[in-house]
PDB file of N, CA, C and O in Angstrom, chain B, residues numbered from 101:
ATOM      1  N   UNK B 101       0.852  -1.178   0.000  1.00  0.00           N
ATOM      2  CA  UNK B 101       0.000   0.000   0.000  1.00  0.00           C
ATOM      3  C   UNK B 101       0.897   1.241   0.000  1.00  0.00           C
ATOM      4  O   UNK B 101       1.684   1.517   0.905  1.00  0.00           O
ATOM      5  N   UNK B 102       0.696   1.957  -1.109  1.00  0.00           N
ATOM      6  CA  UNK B 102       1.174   3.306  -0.909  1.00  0.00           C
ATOM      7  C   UNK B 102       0.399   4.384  -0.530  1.00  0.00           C
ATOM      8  O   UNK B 102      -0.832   4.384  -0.566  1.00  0.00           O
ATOM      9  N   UNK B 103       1.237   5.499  -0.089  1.00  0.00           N
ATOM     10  CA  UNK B 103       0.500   6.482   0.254  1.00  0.00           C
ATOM     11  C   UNK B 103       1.110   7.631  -0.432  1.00  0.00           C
ATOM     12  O   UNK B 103       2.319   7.704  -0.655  1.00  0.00           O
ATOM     13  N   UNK B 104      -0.096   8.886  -0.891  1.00  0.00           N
ATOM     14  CA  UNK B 104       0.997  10.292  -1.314  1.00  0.00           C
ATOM     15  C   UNK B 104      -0.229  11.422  -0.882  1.00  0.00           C
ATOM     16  O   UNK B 104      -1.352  11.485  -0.381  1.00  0.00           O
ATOM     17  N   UNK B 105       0.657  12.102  -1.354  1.00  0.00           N
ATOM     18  CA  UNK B 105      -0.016  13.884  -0.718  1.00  0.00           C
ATOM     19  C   UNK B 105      -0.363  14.367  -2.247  1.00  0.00           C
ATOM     20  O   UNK B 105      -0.197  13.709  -3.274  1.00  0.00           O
ATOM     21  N   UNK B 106      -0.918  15.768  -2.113  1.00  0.00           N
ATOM     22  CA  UNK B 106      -1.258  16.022  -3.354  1.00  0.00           C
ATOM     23  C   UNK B 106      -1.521  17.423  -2.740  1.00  0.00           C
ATOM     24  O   UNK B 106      -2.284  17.554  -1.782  1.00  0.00           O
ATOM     25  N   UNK B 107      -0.902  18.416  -3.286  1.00  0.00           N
ATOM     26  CA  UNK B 107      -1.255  19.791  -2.778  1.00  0.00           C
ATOM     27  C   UNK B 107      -2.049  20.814  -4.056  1.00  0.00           C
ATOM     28  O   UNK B 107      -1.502  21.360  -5.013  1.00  0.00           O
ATOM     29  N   UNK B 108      -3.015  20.824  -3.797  1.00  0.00           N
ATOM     30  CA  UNK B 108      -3.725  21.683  -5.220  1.00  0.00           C
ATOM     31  C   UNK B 108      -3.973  22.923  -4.712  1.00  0.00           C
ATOM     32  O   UNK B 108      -4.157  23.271  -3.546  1.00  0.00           O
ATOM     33  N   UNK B 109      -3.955  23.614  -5.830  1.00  0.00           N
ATOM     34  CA  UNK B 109      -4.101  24.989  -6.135  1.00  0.00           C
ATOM     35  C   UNK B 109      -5.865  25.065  -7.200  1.00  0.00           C
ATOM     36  O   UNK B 109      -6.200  24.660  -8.313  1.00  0.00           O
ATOM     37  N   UNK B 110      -6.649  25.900  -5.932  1.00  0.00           N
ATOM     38  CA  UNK B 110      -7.737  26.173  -6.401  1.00  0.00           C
ATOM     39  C   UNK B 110      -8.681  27.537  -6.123  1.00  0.00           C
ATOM     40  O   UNK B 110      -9.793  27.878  -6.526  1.00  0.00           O
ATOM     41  N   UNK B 111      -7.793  28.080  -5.332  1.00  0.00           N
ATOM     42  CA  UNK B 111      -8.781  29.414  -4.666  1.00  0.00           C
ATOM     43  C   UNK B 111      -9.119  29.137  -3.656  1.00  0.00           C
ATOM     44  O   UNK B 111      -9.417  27.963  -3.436  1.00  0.00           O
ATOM     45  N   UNK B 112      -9.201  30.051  -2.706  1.00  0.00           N
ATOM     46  CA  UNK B 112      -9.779  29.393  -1.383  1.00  0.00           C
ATOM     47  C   UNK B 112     -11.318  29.023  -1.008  1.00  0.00           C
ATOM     48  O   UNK B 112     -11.602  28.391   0.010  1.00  0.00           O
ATOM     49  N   UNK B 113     -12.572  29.633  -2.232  1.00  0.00           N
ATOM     50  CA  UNK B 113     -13.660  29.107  -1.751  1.00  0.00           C
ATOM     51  C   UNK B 113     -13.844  27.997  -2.937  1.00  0.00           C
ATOM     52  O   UNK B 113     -14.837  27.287  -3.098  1.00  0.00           O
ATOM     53  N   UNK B 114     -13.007  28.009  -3.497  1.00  0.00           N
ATOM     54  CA  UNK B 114     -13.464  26.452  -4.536  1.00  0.00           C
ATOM     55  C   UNK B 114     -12.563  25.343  -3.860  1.00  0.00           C
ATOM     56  O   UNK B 114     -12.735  24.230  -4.357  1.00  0.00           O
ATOM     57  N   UNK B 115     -11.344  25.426  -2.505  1.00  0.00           N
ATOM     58  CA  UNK B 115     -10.767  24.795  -1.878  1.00  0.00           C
ATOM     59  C   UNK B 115     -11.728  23.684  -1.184  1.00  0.00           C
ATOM     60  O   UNK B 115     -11.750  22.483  -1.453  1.00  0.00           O
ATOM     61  N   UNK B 116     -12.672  24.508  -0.037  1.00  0.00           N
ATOM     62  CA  UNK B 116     -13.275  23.581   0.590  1.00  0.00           C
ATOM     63  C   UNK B 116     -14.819  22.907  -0.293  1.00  0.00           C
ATOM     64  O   UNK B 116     -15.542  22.156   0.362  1.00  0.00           O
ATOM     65  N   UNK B 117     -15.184  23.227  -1.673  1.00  0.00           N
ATOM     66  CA  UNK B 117     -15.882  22.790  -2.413  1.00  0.00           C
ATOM     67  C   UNK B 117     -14.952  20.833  -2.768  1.00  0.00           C
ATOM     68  O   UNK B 117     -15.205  19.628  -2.741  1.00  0.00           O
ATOM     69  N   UNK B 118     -13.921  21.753  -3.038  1.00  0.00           N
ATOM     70  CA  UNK B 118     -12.805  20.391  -3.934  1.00  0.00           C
ATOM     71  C   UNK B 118     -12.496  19.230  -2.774  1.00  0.00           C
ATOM     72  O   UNK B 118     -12.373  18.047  -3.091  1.00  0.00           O
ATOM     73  N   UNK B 119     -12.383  19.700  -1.383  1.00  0.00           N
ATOM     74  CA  UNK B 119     -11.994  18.882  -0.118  1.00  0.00           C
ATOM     75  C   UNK B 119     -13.359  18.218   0.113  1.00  0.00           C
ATOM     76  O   UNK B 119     -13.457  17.067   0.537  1.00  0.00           O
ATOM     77  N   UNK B 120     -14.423  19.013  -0.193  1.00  0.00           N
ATOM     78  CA  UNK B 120     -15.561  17.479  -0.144  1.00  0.00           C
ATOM     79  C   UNK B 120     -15.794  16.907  -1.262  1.00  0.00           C
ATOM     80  O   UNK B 120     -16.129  15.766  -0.943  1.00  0.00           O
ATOM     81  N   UNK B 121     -15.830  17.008  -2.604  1.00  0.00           N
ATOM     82  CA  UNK B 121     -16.159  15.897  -3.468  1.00  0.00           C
ATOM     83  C   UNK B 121     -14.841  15.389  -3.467  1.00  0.00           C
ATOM     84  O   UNK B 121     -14.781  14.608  -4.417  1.00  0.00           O
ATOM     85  N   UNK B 122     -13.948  15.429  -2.985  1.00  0.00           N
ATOM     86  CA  UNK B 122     -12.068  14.774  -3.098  1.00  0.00           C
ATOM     87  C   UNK B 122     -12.028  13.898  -2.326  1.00  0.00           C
ATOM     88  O   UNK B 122     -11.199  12.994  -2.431  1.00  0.00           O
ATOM     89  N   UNK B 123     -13.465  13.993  -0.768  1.00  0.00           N
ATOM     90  CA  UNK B 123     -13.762  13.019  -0.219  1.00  0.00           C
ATOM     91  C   UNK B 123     -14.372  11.841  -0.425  1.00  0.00           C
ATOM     92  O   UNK B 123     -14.440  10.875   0.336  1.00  0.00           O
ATOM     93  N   UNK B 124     -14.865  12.003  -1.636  1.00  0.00           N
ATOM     94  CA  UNK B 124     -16.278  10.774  -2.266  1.00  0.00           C
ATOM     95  C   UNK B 124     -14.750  10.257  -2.923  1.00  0.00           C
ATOM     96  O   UNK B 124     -15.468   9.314  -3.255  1.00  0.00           O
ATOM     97  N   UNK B 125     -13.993  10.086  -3.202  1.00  0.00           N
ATOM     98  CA  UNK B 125     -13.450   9.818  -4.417  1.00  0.00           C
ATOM     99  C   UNK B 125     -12.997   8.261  -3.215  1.00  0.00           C
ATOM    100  O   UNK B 125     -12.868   8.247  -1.991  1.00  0.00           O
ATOM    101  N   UNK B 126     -12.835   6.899  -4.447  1.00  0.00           N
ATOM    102  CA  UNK B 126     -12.599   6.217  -3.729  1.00  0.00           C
ATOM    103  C   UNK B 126     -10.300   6.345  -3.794  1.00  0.00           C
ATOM    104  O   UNK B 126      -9.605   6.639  -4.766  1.00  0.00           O
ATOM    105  N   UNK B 127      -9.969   6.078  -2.736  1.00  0.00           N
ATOM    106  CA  UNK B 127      -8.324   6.306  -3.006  1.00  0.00           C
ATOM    107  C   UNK B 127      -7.748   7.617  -1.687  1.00  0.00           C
ATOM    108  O   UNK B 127      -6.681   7.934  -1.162  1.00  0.00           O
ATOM    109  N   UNK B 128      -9.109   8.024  -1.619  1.00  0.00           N
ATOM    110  CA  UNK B 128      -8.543   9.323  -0.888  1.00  0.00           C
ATOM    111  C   UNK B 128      -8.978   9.332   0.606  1.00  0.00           C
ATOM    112  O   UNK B 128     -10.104   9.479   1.081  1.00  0.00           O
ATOM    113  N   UNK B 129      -7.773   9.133   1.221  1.00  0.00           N
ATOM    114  CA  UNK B 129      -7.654   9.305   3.064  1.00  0.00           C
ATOM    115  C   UNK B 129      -8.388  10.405   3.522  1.00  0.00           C
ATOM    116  O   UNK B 129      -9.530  10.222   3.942  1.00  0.00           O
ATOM    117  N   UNK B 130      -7.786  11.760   3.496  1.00  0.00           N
ATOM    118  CA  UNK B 130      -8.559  13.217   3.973  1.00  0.00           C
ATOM    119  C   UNK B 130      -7.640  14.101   3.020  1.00  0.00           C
ATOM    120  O   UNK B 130      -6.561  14.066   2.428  1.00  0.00           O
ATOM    121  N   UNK B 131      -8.973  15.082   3.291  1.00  0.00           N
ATOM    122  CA  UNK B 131      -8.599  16.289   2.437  1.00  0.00           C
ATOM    123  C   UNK B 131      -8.817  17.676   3.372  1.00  0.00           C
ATOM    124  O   UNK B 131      -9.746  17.762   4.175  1.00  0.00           O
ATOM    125  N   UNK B 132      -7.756  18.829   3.139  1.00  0.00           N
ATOM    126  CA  UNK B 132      -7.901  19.856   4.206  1.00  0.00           C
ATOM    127  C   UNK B 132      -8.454  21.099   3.085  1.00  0.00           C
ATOM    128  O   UNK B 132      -8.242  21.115   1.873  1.00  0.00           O
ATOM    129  N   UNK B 133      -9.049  21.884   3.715  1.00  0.00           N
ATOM    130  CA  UNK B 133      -8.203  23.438   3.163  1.00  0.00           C
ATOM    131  C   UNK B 133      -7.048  24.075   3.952  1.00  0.00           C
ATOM    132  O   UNK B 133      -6.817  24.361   5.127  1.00  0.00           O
ATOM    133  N   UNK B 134      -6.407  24.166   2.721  1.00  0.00           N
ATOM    134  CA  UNK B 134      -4.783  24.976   3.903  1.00  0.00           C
ATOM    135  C   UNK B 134      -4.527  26.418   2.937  1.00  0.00           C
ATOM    136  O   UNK B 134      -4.734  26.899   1.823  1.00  0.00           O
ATOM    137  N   UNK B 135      -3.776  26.756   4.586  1.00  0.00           N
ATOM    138  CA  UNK B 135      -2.922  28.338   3.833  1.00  0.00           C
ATOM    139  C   UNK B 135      -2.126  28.381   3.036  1.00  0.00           C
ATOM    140  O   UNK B 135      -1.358  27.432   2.880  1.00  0.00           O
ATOM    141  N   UNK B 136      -2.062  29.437   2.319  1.00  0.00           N
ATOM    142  CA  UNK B 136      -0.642  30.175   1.618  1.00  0.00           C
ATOM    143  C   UNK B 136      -0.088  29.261   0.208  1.00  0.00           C
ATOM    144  O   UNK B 136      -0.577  28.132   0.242  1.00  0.00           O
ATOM    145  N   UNK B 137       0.521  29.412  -0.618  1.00  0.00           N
ATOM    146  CA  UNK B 137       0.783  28.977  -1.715  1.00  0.00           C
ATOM    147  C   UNK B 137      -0.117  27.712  -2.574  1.00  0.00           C
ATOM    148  O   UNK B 137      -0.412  27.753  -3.768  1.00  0.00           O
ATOM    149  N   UNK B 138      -0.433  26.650  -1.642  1.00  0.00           N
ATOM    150  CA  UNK B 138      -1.470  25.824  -1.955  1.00  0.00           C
ATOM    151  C   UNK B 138      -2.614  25.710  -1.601  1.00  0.00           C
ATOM    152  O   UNK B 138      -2.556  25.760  -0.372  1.00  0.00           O
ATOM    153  N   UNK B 139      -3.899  25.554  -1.974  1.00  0.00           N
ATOM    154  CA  UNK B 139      -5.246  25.742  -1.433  1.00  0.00           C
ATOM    155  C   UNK B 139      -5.833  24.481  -0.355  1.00  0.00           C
ATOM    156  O   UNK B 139      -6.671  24.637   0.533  1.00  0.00           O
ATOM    157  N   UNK B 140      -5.250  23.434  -0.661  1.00  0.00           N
ATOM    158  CA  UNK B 140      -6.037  22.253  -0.650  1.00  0.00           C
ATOM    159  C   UNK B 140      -4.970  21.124  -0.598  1.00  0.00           C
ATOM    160  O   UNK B 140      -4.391  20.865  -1.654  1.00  0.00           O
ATOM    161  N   UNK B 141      -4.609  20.335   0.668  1.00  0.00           N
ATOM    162  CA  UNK B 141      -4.034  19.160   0.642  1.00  0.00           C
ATOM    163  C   UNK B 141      -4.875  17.970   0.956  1.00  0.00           C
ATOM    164  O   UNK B 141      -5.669  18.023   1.895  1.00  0.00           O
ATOM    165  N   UNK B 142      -4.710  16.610   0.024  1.00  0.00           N
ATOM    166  CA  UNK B 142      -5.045  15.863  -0.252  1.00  0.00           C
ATOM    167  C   UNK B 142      -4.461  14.523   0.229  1.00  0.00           C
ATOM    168  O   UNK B 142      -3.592  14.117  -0.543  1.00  0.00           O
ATOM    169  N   UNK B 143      -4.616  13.975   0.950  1.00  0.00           N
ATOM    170  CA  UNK B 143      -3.961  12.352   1.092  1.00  0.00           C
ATOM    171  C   UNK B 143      -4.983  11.593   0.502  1.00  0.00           C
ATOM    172  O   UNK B 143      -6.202  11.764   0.529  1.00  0.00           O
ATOM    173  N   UNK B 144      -4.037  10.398  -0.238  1.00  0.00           N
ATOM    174  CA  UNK B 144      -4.524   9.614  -1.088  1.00  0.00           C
ATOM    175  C   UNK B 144      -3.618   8.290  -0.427  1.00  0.00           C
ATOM    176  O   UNK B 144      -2.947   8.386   0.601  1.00  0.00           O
ATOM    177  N   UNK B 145      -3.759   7.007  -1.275  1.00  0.00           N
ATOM    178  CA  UNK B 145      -3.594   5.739  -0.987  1.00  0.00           C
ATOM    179  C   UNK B 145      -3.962   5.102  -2.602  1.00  0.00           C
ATOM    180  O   UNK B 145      -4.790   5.346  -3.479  1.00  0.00           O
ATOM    181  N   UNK B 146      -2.901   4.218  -2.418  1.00  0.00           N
ATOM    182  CA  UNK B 146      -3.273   2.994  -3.671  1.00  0.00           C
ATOM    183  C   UNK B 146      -2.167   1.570  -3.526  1.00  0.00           C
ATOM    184  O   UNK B 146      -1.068   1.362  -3.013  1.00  0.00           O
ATOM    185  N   UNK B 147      -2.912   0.992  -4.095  1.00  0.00           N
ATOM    186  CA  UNK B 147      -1.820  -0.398  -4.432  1.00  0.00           C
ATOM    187  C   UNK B 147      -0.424  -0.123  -4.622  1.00  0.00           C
ATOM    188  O   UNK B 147       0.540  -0.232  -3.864  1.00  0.00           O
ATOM    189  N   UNK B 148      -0.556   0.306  -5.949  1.00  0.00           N
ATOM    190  CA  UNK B 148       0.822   0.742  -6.142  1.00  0.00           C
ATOM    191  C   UNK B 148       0.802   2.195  -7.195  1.00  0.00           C
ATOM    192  O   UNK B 148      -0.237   2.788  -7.484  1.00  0.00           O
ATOM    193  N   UNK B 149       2.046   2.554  -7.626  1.00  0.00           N
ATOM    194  CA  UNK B 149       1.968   4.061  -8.181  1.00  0.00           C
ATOM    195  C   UNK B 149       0.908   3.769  -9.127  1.00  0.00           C
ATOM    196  O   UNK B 149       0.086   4.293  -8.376  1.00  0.00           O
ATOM    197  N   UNK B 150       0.169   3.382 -10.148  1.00  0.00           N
ATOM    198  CA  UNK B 150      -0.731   3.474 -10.537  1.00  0.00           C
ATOM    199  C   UNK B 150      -1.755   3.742 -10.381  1.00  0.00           C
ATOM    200  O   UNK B 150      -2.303   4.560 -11.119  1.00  0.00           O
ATOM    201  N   UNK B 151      -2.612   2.939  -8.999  1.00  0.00           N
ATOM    202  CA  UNK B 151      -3.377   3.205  -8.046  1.00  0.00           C
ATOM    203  C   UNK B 151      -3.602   4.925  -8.163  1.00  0.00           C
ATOM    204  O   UNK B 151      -4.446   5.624  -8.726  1.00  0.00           O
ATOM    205  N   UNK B 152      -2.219   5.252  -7.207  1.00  0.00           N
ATOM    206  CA  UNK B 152      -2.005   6.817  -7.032  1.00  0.00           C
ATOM    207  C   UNK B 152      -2.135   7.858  -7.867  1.00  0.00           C
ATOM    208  O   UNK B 152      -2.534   8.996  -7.621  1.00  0.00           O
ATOM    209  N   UNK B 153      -1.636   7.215  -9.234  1.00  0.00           N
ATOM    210  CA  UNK B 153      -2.359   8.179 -10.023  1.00  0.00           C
ATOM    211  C   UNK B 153      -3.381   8.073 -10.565  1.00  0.00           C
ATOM    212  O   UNK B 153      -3.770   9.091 -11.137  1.00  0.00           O
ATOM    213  N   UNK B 154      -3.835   7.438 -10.602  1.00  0.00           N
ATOM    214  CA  UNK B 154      -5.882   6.788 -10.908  1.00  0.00           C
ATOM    215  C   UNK B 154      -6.749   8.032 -10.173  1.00  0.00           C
ATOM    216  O   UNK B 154      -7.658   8.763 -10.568  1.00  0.00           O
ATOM    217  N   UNK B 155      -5.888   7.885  -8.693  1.00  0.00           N
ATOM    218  CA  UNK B 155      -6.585   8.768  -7.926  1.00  0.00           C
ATOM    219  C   UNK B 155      -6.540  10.409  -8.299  1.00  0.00           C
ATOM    220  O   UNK B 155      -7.360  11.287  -8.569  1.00  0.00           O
ATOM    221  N   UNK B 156      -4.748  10.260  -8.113  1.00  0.00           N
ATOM    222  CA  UNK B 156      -4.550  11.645  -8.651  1.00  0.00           C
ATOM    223  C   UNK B 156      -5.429  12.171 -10.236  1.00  0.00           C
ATOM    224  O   UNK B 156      -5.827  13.335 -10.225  1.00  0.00           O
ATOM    225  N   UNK B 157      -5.566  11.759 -10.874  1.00  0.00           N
ATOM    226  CA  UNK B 157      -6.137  12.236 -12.082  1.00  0.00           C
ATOM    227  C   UNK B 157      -7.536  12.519 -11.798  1.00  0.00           C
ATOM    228  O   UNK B 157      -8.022  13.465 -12.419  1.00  0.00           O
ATOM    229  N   UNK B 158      -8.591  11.621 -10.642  1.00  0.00           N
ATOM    230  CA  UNK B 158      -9.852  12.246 -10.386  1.00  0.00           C
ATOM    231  C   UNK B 158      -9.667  13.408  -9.700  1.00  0.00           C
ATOM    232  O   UNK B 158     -10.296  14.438  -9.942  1.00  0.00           O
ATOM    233  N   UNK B 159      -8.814  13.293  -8.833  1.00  0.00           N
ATOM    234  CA  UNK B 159      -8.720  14.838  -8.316  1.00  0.00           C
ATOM    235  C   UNK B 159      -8.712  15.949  -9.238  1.00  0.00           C
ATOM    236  O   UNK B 159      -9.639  16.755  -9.325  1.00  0.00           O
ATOM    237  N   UNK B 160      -7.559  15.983  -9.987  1.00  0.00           N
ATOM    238  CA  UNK B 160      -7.132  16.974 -11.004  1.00  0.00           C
ATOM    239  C   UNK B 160      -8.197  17.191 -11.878  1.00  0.00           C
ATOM    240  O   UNK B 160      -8.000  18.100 -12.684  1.00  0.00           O
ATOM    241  N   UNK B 161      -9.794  16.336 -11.984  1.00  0.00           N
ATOM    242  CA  UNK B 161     -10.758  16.674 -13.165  1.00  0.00           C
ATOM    243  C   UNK B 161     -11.630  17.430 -12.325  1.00  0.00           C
ATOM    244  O   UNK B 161     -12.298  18.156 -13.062  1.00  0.00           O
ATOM    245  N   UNK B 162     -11.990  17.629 -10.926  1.00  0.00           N
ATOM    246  CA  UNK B 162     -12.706  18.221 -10.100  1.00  0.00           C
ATOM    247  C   UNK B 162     -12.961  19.474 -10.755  1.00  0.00           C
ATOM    248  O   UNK B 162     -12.098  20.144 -11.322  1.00  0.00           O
ATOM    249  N   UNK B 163     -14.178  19.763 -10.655  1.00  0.00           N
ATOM    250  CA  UNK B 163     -14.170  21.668 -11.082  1.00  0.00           C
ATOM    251  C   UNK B 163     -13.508  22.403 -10.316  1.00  0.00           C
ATOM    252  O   UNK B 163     -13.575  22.179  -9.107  1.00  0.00           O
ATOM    253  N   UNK B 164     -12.863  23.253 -10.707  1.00  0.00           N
ATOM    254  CA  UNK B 164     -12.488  24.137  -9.616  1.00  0.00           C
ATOM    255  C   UNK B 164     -10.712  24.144  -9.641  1.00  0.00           C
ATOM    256  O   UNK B 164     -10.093  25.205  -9.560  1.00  0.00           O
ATOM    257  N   UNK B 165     -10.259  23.260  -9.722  1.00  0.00           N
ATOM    258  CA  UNK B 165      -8.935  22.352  -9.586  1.00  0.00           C
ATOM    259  C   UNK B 165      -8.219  23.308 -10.439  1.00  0.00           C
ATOM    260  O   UNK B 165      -8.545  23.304 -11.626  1.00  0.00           O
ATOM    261  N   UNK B 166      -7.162  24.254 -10.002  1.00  0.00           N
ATOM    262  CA  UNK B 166      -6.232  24.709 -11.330  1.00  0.00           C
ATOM    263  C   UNK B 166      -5.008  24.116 -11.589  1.00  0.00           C
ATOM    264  O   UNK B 166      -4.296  24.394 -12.553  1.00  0.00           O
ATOM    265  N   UNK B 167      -4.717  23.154 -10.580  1.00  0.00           N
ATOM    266  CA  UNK B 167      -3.151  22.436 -10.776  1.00  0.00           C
ATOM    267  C   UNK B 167      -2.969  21.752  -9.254  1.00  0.00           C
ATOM    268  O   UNK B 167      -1.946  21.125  -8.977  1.00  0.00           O
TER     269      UNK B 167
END
C-alpha cells in the first residue's frame, strides 16, 4: 500500500468545495483546506503508483482544480 499527498491549487472558496467531493473519491484518506501557496491538501492511498495516479487524475478533473 502506498500512500501520497497532493497539494492543489484552487482558490480558497473552490478549496473547501474540492476537499468534499475529493472526499467521495474512492483512493482518498482526507482532504484539508490549507494556507498560503497551496489551497487544498489531499492524502490519497493505492496499491501501487498506478493506483495513485488513478486517484490523482480524479482529483485533477474536479471543477475548480487549477493544478
Amino acid at each position: 500500500m502506498l500512500r501520497g499527498l497532493m497539494l492543489v491549487k484552487a482558490g480558497y472558496a473552490a478549496a473547501l468545495n474540492i476537499c468534499q467531493q475529493a472526499s467521495k473519491i474512492k483512493g482518498v484518506v482526507d482532504a484539508y483546506p490549507v494556507f498560503g501557496r497551496f489551497d487544498a491538501a489531499v492524502f490519497i492511498k493505492g496499491e501501487d503508483i498506478q493506483g495513485l495516479k488513478k486517484t490523482a487524475l480524479k482529483i485533477l478533473a474536479l471543477k475548480g482544480v487549477r493544478s
